[in-house]
C-alpha positions, 0 to 999 in steps of 0.5 A: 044720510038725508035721502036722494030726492027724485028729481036728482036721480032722474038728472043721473040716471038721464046724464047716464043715458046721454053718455052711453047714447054718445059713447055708442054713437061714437063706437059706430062711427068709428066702425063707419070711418073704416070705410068711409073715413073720419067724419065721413070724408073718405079718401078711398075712391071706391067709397063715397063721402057722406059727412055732410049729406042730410040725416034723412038720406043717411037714415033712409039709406041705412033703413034700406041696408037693414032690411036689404032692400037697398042694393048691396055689393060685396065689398071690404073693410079700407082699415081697422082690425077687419081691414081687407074682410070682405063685408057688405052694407046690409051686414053692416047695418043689419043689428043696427037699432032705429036709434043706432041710425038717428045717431049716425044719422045725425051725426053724419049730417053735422059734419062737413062734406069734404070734396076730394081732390080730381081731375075730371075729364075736361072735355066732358064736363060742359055735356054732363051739365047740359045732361045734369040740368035737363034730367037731373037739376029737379031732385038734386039742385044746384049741380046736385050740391044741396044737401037739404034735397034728401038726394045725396050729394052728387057734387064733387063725389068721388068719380070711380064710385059714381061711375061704377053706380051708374053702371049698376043703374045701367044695368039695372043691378041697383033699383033706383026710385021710379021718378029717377028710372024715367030719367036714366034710362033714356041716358046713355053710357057717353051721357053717363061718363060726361055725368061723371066728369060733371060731377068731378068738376066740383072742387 
């Protein structure tokens, strides 16, 4: 038996590793799914989409659960064998590796942003784009639609999930960046709402 040349253990053993870095990718995201969906497209209107937004934000907000510095309310599993468990997103993302996240990262970033079906409040969605372009069109351009802006996607998000954010940004619950800070807190619960309905409009 003629021996095995290195060349071609190294193309196993590496074919090997890629496997078991997608079957791990794959088990993760679908941890992720019951929450967020497939593909990250949630259909739960307490939860926001993240298919599609980009790998940097993905990556930066699940460091932040990791070490917990990303605020985390109490919240339960939408599906799957733990479905109804209470959990948080720091516990969540607590034993994950730094390739664990590249992965879901990337994974995430590849995928389409899905934005659900709304019925915003029409009255306000004029205000909340006067709002959106004097105080927030610098970080998160073209109505907060541009994935590349590292901001996340504001543009279609679900409406009860970004209004319960700007409440716990109201209330100073969730730290937000101080570039950000300067512009919320002048805001106030009228602007927020018509944020909101803004943001909702996006079909």
């Amino acid at each position: 038996m003629k021996p095995v040349s290195i060349n071609v253990l190294r193309t196993v053993l590496g074919a090997m590793t890629m496997y078991a870095f997608a079957a791990s990718a794959a088990d993760l995201a679908e941890n992720c799914a019951n929450c967020h969906g497939k593909d990250g497209a949630s259909t739960e209107s307490s939860v926001p989409v993240i298919g599609g937004m980009s790998a940097n934000y993905i990556g930066d907000a699940l460091k932040g659960y990791k070490d917990s510095s990303r605020y985390c309310p109490e919240t339960t599993y939408k599906a799957g064998d733990k479905k109804g468990t209470k959990t948080t997103m720091c516990a969540v993302a607590k034993d994950l590796a730094p390739t664990d996240i590249s992965a879901l990262a990337t994974s995430f970033a590849g995928k389409k942003f899905v934005r659900p079906a709304q019925s915003p409040n029409a009255a306000l969605v004029a205000k909340g784009k006067d709002v959106h372009d004097a105080n927030c069109e610098k970080c998160h351009s073209e109505g907060g639609s541009v994935a590349s802006d590292d901001a996340g996607i504001l543009a279609g998000q679900w409406s009860p999930y970004l209004a319960q954010f700007f409440k716990e940004v109201q209330s100073g619950q969730r730290q937000v960046p101080k570039k950000m800070k300067v512009k919320t807190d002048p805001l106030s619960s009228a602007d927020f709402d018509a944020l909101v309905a803004y943001y909702g409009s996006f079909k």
